[in-house]
C-alpha positions in Angstrom: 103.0 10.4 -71.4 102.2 6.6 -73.0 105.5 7.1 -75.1 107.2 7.7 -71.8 105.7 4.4 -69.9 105.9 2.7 -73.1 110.1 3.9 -73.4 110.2 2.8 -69.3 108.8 -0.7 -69.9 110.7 -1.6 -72.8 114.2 -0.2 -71.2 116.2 -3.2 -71.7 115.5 -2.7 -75.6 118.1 -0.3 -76.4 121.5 -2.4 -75.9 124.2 -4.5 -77.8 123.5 -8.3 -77.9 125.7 -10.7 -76.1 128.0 -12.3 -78.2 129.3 -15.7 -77.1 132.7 -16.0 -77.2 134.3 -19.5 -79.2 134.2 -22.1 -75.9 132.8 -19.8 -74.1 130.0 -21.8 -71.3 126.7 -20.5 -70.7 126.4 -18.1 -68.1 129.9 -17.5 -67.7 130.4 -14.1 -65.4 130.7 -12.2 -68.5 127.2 -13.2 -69.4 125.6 -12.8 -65.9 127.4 -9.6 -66.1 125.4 -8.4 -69.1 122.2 -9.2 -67.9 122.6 -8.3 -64.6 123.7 -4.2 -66.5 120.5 -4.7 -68.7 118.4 -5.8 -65.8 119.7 -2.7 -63.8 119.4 -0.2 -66.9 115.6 -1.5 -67.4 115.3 -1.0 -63.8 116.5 2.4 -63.7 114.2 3.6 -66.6 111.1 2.0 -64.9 112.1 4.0 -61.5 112.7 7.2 -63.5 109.2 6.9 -64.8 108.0 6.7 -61.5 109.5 9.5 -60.6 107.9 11.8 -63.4 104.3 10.5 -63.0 104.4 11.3 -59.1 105.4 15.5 -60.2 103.2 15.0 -62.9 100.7 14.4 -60.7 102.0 17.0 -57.7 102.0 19.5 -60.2 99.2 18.6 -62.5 96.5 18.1 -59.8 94.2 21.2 -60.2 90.6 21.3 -58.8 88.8 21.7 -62.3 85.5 23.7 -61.3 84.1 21.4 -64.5 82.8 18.3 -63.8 83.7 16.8 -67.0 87.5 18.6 -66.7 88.1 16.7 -63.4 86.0 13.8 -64.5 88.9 13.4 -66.8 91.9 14.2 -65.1 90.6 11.7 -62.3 90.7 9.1 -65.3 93.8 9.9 -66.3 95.7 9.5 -63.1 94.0 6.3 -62.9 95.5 5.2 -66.2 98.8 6.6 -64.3 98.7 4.7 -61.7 97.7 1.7 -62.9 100.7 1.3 -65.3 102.5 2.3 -62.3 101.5 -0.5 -60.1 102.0 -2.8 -63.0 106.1 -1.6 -63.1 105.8 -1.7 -59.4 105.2 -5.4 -60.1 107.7 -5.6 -62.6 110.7 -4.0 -60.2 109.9 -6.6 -57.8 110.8 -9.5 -60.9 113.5 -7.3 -61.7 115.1 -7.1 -58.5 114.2 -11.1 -58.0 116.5 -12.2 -61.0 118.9 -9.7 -60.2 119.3 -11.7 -56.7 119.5 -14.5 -58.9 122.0 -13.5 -61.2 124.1 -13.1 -57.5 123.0 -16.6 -56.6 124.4 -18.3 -60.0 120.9 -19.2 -60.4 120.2 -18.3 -63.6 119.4 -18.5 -66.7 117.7 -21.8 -66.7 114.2 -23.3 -66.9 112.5 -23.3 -63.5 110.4 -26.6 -64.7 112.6 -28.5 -66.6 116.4 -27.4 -66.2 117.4 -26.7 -69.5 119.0 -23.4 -70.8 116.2 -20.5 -71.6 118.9 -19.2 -74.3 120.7 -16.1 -74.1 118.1 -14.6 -77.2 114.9 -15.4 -74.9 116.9 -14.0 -71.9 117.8 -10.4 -73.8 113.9 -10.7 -75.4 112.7 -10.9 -71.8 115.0 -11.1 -69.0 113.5 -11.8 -65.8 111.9 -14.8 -68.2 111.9 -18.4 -65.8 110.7 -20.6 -68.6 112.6 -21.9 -71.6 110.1 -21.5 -74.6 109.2 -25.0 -74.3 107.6 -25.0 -70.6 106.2 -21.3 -71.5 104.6 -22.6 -73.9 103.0 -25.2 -72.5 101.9 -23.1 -69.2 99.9 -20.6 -71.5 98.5 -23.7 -73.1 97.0 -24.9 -69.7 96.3 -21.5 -68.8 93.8 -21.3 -72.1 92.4 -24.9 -71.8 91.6 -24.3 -67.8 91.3 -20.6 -67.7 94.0 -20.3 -64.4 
């Protein structure tokens, strides 16, 4: 099951890398276009793993007469549904810069303006931060603990 969340959460990794046409501007339709298809492709795995933990655990769920049987079956739907709630979270991003693809607005720092870069934005796609500004936020996060 860890391969399968694991495959789920790292959907968008299986795809060809945009290749800028010669002239070609930033975030032209073609290039929203592409990350708008990865963004819904990553989305789709993410939902599909949902789908198989909740008949994993329809169909799984046995009342062990064991105490240490259900003690870890208990844990391990846990686990579950914790890496669930954390691609809940993730869906919700997802679906944010997907709007934002439809808005024109994106692929640009959030703090600064400047273009994130299309090899950032395939690395991470619902990244808001050029690498810059990122880097600096985890900085601050590490001095001040936020």
């Amino acid at each position: 099951m860890a391969d399968t969340a694991q495959n789920a959460s790292e959907g968008f990794s299986n795809f060809t890398p945009y290749e800028m046409k010669k002239g070609e501007e930033y975030m032209s339709p073609e290039m929203l276009q592409h990350f708008k298809n990865l963004l819904l492709q990553w989305r789709q795995s993410l939902m599909e793993e949902v789908d198989r933990t909740m008949h994993h655990m329809q169909e799984d769920a046995a009342n062990y007469a064991d105490p240490s049987d259900r003690a870890s079956q208990e844990e391990e739907f846990s686990l579950e549904l914790r890496t669930r709630d954390r691609e809940r979270k993730l869906i919700k991003k997802i679906d944010k810069t997907i709007d934002n693809i439809d808005k024109d607005d994106y692929g640009f720092c959030e703090q600064c303006g400047v273009e994130i870069g299309i090899r950032r934005l395939e690395a991470r796609p619902t990244a808001t931060l050029c690498i810059d500004c990122k880097t600096l936020a985890e900085i601050r996060e590490r001095q001040t603990g936020i």
